[in-house]
C-alpha positions as CSV (number, residue, x, y, z in Angstrom):
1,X,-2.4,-17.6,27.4
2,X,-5.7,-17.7,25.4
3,X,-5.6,-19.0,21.8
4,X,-8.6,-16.6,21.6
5,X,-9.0,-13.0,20.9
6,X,-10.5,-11.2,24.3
7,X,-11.8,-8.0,24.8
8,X,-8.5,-7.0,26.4
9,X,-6.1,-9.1,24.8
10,X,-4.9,-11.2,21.3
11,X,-4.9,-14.7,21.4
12,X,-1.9,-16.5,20.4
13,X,-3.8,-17.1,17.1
14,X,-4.2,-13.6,16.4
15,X,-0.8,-12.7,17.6
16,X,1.0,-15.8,15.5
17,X,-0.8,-14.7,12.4
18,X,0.1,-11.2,12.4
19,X,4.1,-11.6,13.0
20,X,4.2,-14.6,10.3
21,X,2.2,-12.2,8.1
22,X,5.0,-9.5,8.5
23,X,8.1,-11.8,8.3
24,X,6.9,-12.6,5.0
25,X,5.9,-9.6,3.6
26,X,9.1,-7.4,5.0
27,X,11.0,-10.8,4.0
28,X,9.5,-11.1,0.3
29,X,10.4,-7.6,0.3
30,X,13.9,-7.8,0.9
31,X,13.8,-10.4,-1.6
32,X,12.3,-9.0,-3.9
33,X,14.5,-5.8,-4.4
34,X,17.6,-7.9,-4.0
35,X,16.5,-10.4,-7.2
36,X,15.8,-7.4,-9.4
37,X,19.1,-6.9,-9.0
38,X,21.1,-10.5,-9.8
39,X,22.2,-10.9,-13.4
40,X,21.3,-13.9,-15.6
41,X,24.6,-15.5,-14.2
42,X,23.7,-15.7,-10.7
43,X,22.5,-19.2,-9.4
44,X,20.4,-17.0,-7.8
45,X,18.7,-15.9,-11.0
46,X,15.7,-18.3,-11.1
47,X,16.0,-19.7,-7.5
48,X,14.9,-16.0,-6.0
49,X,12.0,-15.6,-7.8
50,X,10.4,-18.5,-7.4
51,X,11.4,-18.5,-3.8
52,X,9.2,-14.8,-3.7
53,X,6.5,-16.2,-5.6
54,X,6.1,-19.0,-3.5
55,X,6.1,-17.4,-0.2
56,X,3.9,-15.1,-2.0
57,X,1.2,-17.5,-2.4
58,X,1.7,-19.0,1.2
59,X,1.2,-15.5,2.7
60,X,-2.1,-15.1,0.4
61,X,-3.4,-18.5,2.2
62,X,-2.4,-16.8,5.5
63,X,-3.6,-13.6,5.1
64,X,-6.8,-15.5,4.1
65,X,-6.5,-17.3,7.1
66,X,-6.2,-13.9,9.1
67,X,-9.1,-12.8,8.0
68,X,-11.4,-15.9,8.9
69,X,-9.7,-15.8,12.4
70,X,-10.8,-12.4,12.6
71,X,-14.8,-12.9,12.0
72,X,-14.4,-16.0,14.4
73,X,-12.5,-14.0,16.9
74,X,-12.9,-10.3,17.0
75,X,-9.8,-8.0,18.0
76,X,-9.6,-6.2,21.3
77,X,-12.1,-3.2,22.3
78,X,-10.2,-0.2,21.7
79,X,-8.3,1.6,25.0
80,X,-10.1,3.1,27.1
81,X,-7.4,5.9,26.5
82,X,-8.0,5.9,22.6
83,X,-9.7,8.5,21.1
84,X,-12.0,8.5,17.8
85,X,-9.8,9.7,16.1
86,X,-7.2,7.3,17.5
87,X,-9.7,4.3,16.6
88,X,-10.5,5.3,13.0
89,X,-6.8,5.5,12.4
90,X,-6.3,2.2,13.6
91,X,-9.5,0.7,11.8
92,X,-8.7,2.8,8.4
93,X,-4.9,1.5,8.9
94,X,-5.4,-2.3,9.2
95,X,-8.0,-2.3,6.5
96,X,-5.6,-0.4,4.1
97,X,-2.7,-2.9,5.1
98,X,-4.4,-6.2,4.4
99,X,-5.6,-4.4,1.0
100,X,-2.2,-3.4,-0.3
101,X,-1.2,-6.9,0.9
102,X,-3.8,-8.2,-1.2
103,X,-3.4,-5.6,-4.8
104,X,0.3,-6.4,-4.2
105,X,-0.1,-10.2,-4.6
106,X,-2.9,-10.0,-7.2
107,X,-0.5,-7.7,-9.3
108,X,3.0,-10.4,-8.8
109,X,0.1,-13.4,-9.7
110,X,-0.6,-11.4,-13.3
111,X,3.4,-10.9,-13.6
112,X,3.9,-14.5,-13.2
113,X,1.5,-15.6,-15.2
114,X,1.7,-13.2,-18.1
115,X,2.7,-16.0,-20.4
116,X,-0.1,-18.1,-19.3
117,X,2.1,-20.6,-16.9
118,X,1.0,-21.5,-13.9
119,X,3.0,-20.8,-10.8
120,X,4.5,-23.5,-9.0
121,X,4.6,-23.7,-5.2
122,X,8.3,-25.1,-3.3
123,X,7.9,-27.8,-6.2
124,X,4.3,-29.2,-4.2
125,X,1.4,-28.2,-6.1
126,X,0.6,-25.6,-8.6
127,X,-1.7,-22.2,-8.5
128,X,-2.6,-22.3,-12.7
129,X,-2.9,-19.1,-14.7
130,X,-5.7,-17.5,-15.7
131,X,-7.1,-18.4,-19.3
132,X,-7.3,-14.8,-20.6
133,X,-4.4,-12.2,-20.2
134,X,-4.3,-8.5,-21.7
135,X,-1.6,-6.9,-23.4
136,X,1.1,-5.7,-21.9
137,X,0.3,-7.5,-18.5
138,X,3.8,-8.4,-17.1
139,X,4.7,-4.6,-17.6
140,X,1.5,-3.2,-16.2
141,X,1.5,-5.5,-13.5
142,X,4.8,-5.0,-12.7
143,X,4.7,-1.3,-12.6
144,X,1.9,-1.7,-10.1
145,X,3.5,-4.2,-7.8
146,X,6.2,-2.1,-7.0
147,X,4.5,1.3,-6.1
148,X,2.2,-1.2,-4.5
149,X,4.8,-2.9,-2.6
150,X,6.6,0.6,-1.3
151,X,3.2,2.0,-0.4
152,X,2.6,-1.5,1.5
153,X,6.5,-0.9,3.4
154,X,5.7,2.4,3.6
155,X,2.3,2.1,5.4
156,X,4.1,-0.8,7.2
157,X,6.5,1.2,8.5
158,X,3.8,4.1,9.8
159,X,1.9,1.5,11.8
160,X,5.4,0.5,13.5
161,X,6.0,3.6,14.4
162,X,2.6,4.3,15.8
163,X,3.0,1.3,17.8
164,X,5.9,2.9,19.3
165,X,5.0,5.8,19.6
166,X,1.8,4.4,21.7
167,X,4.4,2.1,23.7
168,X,6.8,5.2,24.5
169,X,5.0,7.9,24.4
170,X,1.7,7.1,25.4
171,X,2.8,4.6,27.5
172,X,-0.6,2.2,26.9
173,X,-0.9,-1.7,25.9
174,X,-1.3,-1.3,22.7
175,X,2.1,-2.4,21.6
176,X,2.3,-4.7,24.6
177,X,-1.2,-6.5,24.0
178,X,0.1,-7.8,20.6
179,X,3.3,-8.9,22.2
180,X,1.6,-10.7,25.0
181,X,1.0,-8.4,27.6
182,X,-1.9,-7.5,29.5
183,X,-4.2,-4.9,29.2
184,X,-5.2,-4.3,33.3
185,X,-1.6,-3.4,34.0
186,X,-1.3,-0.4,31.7
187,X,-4.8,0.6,32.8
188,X,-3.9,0.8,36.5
189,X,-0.9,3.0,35.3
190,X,-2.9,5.3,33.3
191,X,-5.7,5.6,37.1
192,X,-2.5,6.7,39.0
């Protein structure tokens, strides 16, 4: 298999990036609703959240990554089978993903650093604060990162099922060419 992107297929690049994107945001999600949760006793307490903040940073690096790999290596054309509706869907949903991705981290980076620390990264390196804040930041910004993280899960979730519903339904690659598969063998299936 390719490392590339091709007009019928992901690379492994492409294909690597996007499942580490979503164990980490489905996982910092998980996370994140089960910290809210422990009480000041927990050796969890201050162990979670910097756990979520850290992966939370990683995943901005990736999702940065992503998005370089993309200009250098251009998704698959669109099934032949898709319609434009179908493709401005798709376009409109991936855009809206990796932007609620994004507003979701920007929002837990201005509830981190709030009180003007910087945020340290599994103990290696720190990302610093920035040298303003506004009042009543931590708040604001954590008001925002949760509608923005449930509308990110939530919009997570449609694309899933999409991409099952495309698998089962429509019985086309679409599911299959992020999983490895290849897009002549759905095609032949569609001719018969």
């Amino acid at each position: 298999m390719q490392w590339r992107n091709s007009t019928a297929r992901y690379g492994l690049s492409a294909m690597a990036l996007h499942w580490l994107a979503l164990l980490a945001v489905f996982g910092r999600f998980g996370l994140g609703l089960w910290m809210v949760e422990l009480d000041y006793y927990s050796p969890w307490y201050r162990r979670a959240p910097a756990l979520h903040k850290s992966i939370g940073l990683l995943l901005c690096a990736l999702m940065l990554v992503r998005l370089g790999w993309r200009l250098l290596s251009p998704p698959p054309d669109a099934l032949p089978t898709h319609g434009r509706a179908t493709r401005l869907a798709s376009r409109a949903t991936h855009a809206l993903l990796s932007a609620l991705v994004f507003a979701t981290m920007v929002a837990g980076y201005l509830i981190s650093t709030a009180d003007g620390r910087a945020i340290g990264v599994f103990g290696l390196f720190e990302v610093p604060a920035l040298p303003v804040s506004f009042d009543g930041q931590e708040d604001i910004a954590g008001a925002v990162h949760r509608w923005l993280a449930w509308a990110l899960m939530t919009l997570a979730g449609v694309h899933a099922l999409a991409a099952l519903k495309h698998h089962f339904i429509d019985r086309d690659a679409t599911l299959r060419r992020m999983l490895g598969g290849t897009h002549n063998a759905q095609t032949r299936n569609h001719e018969e």
